[in-house]
N, CA, C and O of each residue as an XYZ file, in Angstrom:
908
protein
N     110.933    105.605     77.809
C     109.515    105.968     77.724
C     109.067    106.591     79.046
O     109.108    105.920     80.077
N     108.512    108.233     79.040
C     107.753    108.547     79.870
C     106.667    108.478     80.151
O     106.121    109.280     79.392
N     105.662    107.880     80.984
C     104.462    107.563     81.100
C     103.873    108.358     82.384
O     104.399    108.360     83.496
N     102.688    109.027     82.022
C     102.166    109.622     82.936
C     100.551    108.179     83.041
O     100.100    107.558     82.078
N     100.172    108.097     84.229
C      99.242    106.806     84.546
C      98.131    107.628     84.960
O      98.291    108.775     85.378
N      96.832    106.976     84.837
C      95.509    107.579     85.942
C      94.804    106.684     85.558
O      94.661    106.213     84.430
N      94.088    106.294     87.054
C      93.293    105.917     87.192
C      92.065    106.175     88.134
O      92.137    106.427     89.337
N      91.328    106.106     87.647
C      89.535    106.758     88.627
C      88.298    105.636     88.613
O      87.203    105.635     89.176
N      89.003    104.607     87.653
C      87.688    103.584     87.476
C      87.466    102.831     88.511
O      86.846    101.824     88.170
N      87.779    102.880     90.026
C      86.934    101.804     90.930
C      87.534    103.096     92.110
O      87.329    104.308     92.157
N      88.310    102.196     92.936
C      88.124    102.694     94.460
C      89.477    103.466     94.985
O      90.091    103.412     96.051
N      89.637    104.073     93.995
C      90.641    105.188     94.047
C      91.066    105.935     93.324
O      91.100    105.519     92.166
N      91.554    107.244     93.532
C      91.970    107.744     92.669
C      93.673    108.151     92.691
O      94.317    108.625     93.627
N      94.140    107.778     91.290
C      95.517    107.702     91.134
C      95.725    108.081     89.773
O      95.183    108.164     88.671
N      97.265    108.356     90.694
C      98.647    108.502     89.057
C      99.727    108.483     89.611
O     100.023    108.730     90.780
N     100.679    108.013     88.274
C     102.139    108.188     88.771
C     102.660    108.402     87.613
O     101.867    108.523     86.678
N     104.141    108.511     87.330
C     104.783    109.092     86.491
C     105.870    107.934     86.356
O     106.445    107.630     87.401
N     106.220    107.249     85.187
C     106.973    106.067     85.114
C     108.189    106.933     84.154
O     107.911    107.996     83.600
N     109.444    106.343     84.073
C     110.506    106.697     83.264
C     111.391    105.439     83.209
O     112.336    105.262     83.978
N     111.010    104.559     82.225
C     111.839    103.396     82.310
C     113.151    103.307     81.387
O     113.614    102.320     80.816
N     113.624    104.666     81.414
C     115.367    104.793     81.060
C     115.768    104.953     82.566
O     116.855    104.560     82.990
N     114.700    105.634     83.445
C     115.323    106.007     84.852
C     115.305    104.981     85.280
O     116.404    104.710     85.765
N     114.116    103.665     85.435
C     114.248    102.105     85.961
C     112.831    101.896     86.838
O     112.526    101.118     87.742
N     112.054    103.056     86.074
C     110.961    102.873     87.291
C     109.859    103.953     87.419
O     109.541    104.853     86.641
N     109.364    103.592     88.649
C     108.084    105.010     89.170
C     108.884    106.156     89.668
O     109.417    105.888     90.744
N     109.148    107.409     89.203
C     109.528    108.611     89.989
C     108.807    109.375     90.810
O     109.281    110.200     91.591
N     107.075    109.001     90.582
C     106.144    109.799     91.541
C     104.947    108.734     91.186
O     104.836    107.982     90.218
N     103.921    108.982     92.547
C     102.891    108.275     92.441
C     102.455    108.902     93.666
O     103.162    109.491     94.484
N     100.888    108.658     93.704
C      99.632    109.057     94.667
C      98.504    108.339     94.639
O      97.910    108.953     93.753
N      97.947    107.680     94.891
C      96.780    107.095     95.179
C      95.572    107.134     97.018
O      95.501    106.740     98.182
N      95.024    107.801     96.126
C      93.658    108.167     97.358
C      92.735    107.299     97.779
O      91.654    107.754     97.406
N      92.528    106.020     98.512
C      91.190    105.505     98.054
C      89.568    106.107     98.182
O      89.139    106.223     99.329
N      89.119    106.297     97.615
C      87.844    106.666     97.524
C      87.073    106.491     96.800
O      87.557    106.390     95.673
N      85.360    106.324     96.845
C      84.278    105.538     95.792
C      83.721    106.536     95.215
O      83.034    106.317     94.218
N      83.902    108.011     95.760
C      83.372    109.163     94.907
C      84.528    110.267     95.220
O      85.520    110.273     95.948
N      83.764    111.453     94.081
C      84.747    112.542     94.486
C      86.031    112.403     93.920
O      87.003    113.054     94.303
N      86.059    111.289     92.717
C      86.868    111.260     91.857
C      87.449    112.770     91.440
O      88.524    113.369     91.485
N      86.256    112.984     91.062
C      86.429    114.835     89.628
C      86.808    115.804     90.391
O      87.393    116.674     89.746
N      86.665    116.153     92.190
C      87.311    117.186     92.382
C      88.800    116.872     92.978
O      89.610    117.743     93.295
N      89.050    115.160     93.089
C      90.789    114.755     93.278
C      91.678    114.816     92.464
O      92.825    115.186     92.714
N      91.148    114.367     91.108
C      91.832    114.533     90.074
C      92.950    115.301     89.821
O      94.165    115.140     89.934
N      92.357    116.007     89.523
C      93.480    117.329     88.428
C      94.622    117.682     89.807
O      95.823    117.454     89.659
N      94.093    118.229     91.067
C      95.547    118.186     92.015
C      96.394    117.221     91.915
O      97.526    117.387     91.462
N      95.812    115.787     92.444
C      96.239    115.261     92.448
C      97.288    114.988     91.019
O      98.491    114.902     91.265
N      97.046    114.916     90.225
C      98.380    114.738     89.425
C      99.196    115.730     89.004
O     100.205    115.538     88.325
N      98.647    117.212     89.527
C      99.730    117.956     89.640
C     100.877    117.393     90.902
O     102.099    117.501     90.805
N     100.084    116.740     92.157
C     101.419    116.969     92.598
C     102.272    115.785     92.568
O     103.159    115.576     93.396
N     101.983    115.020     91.597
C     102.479    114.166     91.061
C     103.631    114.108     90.037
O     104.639    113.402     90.025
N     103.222    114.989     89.238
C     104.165    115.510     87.790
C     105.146    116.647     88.685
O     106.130    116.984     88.027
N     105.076    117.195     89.841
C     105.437    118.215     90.551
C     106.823    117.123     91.126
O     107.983    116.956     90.747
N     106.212    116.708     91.903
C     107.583    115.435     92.555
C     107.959    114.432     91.959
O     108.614    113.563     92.535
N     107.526    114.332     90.345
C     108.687    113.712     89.381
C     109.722    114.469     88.886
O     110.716    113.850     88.506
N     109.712    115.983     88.783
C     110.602    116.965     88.687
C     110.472    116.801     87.266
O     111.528    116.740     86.637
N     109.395    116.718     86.633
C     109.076    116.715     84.973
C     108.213    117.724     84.800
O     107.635    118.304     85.719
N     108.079    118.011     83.397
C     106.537    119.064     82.893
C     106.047    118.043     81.827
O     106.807    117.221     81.314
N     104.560    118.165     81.490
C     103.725    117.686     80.933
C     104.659    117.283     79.460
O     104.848    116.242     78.831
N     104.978    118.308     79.356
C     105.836    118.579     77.866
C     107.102    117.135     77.907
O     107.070    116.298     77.004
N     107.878    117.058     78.769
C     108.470    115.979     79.251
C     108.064    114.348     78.889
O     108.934    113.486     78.769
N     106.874    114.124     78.764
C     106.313    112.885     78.468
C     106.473    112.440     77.156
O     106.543    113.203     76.193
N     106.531    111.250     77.096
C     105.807    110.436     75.512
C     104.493    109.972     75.836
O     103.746    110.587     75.074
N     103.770    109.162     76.612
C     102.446    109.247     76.752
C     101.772    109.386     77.674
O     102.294    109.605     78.767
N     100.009    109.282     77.495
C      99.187    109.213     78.854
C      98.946    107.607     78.665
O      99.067    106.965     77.621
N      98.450    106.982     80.380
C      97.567    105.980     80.145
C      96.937    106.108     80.668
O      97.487    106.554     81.676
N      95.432    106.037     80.928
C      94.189    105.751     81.649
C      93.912    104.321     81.356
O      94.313    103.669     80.391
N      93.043    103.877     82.500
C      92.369    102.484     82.948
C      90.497    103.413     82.257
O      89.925    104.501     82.321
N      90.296    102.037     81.680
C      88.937    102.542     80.972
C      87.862    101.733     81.353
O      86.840    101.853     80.678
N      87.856    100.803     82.435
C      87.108    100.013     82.732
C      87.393     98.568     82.498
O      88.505     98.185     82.137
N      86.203     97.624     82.741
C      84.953     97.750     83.750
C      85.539     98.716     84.975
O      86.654     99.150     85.266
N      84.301     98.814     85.496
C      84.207     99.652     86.475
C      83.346    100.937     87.094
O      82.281    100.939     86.477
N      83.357    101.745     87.803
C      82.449    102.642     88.075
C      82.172    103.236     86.728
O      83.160    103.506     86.046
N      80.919    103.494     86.214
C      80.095    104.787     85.060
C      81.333    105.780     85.096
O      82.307    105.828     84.345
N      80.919    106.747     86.464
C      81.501    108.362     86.951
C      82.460    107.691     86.696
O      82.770    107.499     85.520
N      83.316    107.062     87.924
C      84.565    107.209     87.832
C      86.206    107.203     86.672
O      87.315    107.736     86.654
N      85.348    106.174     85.808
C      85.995    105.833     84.964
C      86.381    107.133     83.551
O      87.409    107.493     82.976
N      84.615    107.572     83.452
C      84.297    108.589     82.845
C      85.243    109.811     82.796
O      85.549    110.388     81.752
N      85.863    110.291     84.565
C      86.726    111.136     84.804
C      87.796    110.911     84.526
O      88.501    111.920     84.491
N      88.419    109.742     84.233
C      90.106    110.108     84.448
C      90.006    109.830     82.892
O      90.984    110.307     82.317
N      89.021    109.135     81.949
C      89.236    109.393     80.619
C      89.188    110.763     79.919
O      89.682    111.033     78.824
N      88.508    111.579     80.743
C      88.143    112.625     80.364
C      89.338    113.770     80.145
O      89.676    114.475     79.194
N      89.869    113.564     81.722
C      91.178    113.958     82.132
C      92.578    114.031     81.070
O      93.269    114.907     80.551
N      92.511    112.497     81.111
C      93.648    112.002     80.172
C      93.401    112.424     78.267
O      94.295    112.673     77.457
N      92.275    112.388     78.083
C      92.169    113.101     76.430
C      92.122    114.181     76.844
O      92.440    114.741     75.795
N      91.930    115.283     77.799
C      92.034    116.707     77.628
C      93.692    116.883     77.768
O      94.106    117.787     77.043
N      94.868    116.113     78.660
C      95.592    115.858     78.923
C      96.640    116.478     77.531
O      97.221    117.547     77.346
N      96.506    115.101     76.664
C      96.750    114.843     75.393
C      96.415    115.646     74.334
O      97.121    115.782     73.334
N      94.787    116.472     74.621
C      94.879    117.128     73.214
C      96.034    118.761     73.551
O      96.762    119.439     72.825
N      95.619    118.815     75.136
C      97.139    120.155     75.391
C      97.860    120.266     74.857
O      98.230    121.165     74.102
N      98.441    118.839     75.293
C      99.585    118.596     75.118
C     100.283    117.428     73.918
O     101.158    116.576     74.071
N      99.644    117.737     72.958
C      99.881    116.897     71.747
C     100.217    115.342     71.703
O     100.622    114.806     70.671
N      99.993    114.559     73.065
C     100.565    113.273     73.433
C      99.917    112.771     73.194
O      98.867    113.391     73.023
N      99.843    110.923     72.897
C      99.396    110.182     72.465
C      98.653    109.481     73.858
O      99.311    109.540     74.897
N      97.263    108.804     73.907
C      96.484    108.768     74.964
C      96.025    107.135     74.931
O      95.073    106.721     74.269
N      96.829    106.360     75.715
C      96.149    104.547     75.359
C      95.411    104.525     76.386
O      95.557    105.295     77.336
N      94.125    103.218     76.265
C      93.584    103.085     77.385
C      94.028    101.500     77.823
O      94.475    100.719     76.982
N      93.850    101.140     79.221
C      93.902    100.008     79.563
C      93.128     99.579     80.473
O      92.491    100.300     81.242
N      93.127     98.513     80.457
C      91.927     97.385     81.266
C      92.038     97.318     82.217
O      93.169     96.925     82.504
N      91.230     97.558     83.291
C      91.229     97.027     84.762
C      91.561     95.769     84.940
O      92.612     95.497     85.519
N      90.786     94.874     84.509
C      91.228     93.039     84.759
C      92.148     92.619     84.307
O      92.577     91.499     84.588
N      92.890     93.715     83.178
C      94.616     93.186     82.432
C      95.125     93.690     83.960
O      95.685     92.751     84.526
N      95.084     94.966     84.822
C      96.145     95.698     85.716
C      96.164     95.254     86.434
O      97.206     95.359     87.081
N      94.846     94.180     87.111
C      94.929     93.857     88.151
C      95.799     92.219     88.013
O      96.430     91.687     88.926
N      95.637     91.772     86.875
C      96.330     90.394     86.650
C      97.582     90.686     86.536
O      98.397     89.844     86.914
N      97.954     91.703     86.096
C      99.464     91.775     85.365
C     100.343     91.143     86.622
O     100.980     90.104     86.449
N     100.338     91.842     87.914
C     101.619     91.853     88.301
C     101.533     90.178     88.962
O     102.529     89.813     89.586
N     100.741     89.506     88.869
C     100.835     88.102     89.458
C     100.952     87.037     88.305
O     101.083     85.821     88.451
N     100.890     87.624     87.329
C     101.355     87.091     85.618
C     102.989     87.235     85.614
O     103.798     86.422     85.167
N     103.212     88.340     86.161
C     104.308     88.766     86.173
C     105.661     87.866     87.340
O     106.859     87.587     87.289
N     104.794     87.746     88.050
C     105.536     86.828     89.175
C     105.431     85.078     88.973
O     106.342     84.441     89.501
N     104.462     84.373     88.305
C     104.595     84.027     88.040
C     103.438     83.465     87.065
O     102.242     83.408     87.349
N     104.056     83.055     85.830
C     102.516     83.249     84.528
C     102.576     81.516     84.589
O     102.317     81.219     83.422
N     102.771     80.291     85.304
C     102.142     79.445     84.836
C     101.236     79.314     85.946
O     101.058     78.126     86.218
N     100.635     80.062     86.644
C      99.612     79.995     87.299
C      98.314     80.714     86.467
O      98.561     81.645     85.700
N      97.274     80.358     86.608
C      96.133     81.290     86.393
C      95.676     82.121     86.920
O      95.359     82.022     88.105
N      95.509     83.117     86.278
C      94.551     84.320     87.030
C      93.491     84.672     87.244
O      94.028     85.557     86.578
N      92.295     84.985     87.530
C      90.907     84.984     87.931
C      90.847     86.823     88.259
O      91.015     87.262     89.396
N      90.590     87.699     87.082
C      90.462     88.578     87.462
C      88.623     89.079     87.805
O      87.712     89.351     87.023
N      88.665     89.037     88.981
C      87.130     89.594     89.199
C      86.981     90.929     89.419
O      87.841     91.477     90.108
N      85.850     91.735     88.874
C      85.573     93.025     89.615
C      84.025     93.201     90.131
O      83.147     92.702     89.427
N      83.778     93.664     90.938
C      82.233     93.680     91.501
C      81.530     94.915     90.930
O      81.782     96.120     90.937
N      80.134     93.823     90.224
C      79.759     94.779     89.530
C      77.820     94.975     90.103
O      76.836     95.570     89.665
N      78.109     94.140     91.204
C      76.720     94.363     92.011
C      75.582     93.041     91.141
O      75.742     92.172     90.284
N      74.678     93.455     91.810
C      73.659     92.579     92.162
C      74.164     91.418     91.885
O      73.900     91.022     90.750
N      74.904     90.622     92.633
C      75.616     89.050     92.312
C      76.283     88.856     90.934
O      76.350     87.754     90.389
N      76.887     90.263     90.281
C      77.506     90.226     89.016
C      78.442     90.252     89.193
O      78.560     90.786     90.295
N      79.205     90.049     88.880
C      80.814     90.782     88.487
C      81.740     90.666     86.807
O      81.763     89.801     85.931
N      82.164     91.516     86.910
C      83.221     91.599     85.234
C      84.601     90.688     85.461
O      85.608     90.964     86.113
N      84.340     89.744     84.842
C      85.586     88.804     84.922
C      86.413     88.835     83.450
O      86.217     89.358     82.353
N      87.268     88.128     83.949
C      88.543     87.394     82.975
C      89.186     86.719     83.264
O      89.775     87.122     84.267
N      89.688     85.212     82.777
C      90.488     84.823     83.206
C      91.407     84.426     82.393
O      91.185     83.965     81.274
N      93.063     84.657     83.161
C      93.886     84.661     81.868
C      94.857     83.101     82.287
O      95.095     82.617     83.394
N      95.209     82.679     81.045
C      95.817     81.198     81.661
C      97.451     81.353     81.963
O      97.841     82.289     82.662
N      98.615     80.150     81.260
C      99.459     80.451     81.000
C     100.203     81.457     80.485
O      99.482     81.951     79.618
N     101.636     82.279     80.529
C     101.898     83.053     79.965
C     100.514     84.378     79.576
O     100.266     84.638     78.398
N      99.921     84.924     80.467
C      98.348     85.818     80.125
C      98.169     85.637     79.203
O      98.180     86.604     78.442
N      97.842     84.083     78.572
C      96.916     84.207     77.655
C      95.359     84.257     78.136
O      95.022     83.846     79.246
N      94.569     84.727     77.320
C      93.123     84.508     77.604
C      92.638     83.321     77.141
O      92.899     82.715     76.102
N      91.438     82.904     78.601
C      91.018     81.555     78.781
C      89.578     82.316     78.224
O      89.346     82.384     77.017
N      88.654     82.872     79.242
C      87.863     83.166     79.010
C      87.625     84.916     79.024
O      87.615     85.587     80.056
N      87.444     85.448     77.648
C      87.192     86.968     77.594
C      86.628     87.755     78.358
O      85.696     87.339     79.046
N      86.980     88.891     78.424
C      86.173     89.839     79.409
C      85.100     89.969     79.413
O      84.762     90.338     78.288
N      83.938     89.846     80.323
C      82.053     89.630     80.019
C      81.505     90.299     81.469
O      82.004     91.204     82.138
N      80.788     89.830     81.602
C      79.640     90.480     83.159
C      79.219     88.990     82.826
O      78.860     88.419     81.796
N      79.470     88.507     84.485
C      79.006     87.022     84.503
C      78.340     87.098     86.062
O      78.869     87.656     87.023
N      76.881     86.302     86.054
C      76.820     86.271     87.358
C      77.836     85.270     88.586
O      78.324     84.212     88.188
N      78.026     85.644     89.772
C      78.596     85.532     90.108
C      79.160     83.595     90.391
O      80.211     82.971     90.538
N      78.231     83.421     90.353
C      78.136     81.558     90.580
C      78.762     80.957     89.699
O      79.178     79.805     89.830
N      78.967     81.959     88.269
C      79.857     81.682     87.022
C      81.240     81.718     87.460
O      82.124     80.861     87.448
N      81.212     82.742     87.790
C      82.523     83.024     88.292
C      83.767     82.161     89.305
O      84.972     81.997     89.494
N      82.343     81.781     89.758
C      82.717     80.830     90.779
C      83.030     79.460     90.441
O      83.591     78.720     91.249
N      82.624     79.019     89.052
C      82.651     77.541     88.552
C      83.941     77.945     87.877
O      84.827     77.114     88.074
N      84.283     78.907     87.191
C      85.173     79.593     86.024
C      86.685     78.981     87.065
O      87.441     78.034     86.844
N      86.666     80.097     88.334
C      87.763     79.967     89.266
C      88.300     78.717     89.583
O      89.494     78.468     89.752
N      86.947     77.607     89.685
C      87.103     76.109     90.210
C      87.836     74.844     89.172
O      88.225     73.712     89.459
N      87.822     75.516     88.009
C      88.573     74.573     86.943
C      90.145     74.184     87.213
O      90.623     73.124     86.809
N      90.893     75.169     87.947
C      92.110     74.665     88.365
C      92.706     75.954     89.568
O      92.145     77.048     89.635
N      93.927     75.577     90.464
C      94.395     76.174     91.356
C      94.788     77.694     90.829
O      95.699     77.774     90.005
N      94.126     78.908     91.280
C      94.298     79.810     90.540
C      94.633     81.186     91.549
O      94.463     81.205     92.768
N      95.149     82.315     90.714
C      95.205     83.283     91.427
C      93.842     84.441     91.697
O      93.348     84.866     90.653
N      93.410     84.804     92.616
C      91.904     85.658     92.243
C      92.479     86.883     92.938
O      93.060     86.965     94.020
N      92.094     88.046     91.821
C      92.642     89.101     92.113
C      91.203     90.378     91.251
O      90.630     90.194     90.177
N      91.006     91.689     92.328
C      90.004     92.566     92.146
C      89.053     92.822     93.237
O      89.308     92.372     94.354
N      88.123     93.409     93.054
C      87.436     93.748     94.380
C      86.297     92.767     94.809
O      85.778     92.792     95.924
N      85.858     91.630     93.492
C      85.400     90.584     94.011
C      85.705     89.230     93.901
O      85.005     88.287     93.532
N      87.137     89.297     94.368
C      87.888     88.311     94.262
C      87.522     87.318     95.946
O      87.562     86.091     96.034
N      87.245     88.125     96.901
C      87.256     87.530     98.443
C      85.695     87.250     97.718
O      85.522     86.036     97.827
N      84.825     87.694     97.218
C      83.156     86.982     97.046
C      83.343     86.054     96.269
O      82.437     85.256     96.508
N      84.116     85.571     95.292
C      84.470     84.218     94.424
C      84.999     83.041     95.325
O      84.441     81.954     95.470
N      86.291     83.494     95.959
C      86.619     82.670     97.279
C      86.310     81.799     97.922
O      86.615     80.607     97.979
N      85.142     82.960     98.851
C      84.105     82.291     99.619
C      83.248     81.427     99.168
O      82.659     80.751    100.012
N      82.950     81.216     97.756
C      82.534     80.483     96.857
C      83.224     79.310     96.843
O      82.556     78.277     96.856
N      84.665     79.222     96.815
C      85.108     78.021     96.365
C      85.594     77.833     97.655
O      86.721     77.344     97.570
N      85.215     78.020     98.951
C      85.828     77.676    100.185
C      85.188     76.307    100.085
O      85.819     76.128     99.043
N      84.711     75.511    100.180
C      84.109     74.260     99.884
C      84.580     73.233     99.397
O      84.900     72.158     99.904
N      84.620     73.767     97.972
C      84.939     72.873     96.967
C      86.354     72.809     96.343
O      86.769     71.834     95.717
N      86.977     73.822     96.548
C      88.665     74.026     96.075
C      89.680     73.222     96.594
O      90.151     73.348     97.725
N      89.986     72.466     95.836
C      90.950     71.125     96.695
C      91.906     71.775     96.939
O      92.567     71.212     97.812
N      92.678     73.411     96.365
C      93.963     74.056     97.003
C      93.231     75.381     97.069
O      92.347     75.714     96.279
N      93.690     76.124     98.104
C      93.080     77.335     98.933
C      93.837     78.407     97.384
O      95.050     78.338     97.187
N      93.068     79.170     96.587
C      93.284     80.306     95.391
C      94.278     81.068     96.890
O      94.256     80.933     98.113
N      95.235     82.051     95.674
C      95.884     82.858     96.601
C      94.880     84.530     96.024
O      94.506     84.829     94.890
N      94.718     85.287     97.314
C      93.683     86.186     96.897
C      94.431     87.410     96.844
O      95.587     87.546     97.244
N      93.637     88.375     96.278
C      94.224     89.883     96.221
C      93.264     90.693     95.848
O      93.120     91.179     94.726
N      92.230     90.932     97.302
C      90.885     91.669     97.050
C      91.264     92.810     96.866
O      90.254     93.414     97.228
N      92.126     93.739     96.507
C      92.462     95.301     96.768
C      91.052     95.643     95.963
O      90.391     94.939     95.200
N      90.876     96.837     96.377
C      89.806     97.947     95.876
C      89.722     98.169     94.415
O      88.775     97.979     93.652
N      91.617     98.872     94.058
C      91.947     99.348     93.147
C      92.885     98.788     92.560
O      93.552     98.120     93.350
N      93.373     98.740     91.174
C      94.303     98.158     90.388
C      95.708     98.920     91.107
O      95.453     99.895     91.814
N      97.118     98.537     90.967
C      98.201     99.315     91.462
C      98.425    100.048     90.248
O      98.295     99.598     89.109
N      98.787    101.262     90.586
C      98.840    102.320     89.810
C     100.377    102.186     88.913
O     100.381    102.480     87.718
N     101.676    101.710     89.620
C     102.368    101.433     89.142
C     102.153    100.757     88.129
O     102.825    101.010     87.129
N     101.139     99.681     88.084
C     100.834     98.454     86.605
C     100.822     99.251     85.512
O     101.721     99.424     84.689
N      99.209     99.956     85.586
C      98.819    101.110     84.508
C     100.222    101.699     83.712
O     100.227    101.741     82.482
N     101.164    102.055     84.342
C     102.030    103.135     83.892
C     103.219    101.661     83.320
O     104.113    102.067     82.576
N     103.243    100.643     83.514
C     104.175     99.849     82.892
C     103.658     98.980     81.813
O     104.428     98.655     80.909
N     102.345     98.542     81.817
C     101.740     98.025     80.294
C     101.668     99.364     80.012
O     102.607     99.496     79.227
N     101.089    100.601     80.161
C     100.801    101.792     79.331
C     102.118    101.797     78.809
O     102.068    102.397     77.736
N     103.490    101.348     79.096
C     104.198    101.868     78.607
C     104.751    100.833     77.339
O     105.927    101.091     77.083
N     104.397    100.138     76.803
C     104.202     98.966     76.280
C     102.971     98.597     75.284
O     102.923     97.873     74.289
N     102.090     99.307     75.887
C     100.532     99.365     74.592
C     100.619     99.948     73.451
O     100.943    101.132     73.366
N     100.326     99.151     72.346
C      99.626     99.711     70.919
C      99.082    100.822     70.867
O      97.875    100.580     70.873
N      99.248    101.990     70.816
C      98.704    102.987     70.380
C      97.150    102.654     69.544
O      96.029    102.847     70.015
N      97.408    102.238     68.513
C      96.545    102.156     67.633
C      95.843    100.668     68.003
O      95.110    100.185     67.140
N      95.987    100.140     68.899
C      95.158     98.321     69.370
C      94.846     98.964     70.927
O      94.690     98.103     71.793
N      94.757    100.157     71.299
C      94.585    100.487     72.136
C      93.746    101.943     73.086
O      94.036    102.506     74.141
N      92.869    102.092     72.300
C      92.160    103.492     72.083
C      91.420    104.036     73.591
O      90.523    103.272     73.947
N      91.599    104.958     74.314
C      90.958    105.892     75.435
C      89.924    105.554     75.382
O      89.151    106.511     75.419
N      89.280    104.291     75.283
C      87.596    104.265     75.263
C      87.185    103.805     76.192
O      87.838    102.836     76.579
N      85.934    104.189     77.063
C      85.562    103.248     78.258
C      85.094    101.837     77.753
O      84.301    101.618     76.837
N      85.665    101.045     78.437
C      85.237     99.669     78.618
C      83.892     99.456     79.405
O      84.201     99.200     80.568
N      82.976     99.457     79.300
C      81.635     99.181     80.443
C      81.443     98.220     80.550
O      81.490     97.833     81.718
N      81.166     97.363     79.685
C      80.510     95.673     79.783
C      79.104     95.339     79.825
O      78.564     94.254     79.610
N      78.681     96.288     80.090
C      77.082     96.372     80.524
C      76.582     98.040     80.819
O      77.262     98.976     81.240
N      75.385     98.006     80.493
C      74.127     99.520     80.311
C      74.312     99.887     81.528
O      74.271     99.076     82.453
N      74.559    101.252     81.706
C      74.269    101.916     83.042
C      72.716    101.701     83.548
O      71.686    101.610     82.880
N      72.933    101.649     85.034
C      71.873    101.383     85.954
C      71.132    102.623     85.615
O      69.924    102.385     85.601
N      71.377    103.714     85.368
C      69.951    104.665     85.103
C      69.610    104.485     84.064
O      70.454    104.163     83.228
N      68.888    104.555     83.870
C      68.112    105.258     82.286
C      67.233    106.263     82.137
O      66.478    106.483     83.084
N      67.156    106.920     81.177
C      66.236    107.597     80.795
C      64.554    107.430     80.874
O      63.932    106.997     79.904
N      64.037    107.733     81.850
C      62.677    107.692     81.785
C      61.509    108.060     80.289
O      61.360    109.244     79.989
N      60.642    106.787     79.327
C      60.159    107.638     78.296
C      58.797    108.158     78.846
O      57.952    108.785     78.207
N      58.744    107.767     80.185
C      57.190    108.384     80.354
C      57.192    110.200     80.167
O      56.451    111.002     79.599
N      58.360    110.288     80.921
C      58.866    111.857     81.737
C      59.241    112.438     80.362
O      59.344    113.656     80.504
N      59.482    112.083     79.118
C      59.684    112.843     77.698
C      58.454    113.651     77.567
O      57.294    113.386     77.879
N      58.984    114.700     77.032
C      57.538    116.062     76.820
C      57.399    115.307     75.273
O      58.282    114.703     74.664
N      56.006    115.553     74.869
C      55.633    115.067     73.794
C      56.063    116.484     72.478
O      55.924    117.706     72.428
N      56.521    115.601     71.752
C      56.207    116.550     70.351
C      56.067    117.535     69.649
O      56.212    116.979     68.561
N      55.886    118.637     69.393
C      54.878    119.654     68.750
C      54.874    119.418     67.149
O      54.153    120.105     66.425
């Protein structure tokens, strides 16, 4: 399976190119940055697909990360990845930020728990937490953060996402064993491209994940009336 990866939904922008007959990642790039997703993009995974020594045509699928996470950011690399796909006739899964960021410590070892947090502002964040073997304990939601913080405290756990060090500091107190942390910004791009390579097509659709209404809205005062 060839997997081309992207991700734009938090604090970087990335891709890499997986080939797991070859045993692995053949190319990858990741930028961190909170904007300026849409004009990194598209280079960026040219020179990505460039130093895998593949063409688009070369692949079996795309994966994009669909959220939680930034509105914009997320918005772009979905955008990316279905224009990607309709080119190029490939099949387009999306995946979860709080699955990518849990995976690889599921992976190392799954009878620990995971505590995936992401910061979603004003004392919110988008959690999950997955138990044994990643099963799910509690589903993906927007919880304020003090939740989060009781959620983490039920047993010795792993906390991993960008508000994983603000949960922490939460349970610096009360945690009879110190959580092992993993505040990174961004999910590892390598993850994306190894569940992508592994996802349901059809249990798995390019859709943004949000969790919650964007902070703007539409003003109805500022609507022109009628005729």
């Amino acid at each position: 399976m060839r997997v081309l990866a992207i991700d734009t939904a938090l604090g970087a922008c990335a891709a890499a190119v997986l080939d797991t007959a070859y045993g692995g990642i053949l190319a990858s790039e990741s930028q961190p940055m909170v904007r300026g997703h849409a004009e990194a993009l598209i280079p960026l995974v040219a020179r990505v697909i460039q130093q895998s020594e593949m063409a688009f045509l070369d692949l079996d699928r795309i994966a994009v990360t669909t959220g939680p996470g930034s509105f914009t950011g997320l918005r772009v690399g979905l955008a990316a990845a279905r224009g990607f796909g309709v080119a190029t006739s490939l099949p387009v899964v999306g995946i979860s930020t709080l699955a990518v960021y849990a995976a690889p410590h599921l992976a190392t070892d799954s009878r620990v728990p995971v505590v995936a947090a992401i910061d979603a502002r004003h004392e919110h964040v988008y959690l999950q937490v997955f138990g044994p073997a990643g099963r799910t304990v509690i589903a993906p939601r927007l919880t304020p953060l003090n939740e989060a913080i009781r959620a983490a405290s039920e047993a010795p756990s792993c906390l991993v996402g960008s508000a994983a060090r603000a949960v922490a500091d939460g349970l610096a107190i009360s945690a009879p064993v110190p959580p092992t942390i993993d505040s990174r910004a961004a999910p590892d791009i390598a993850w994306v491209a190894q569940i992508g390579a592994v996802t349901s097509e059809e249990k798995s659709p390019p859709r943004p994940f949000y969790l919650r209404a964007p902070d703007a809205q539409p003003q109805n005062a500022a609507q022109l009336p009628r005729r």
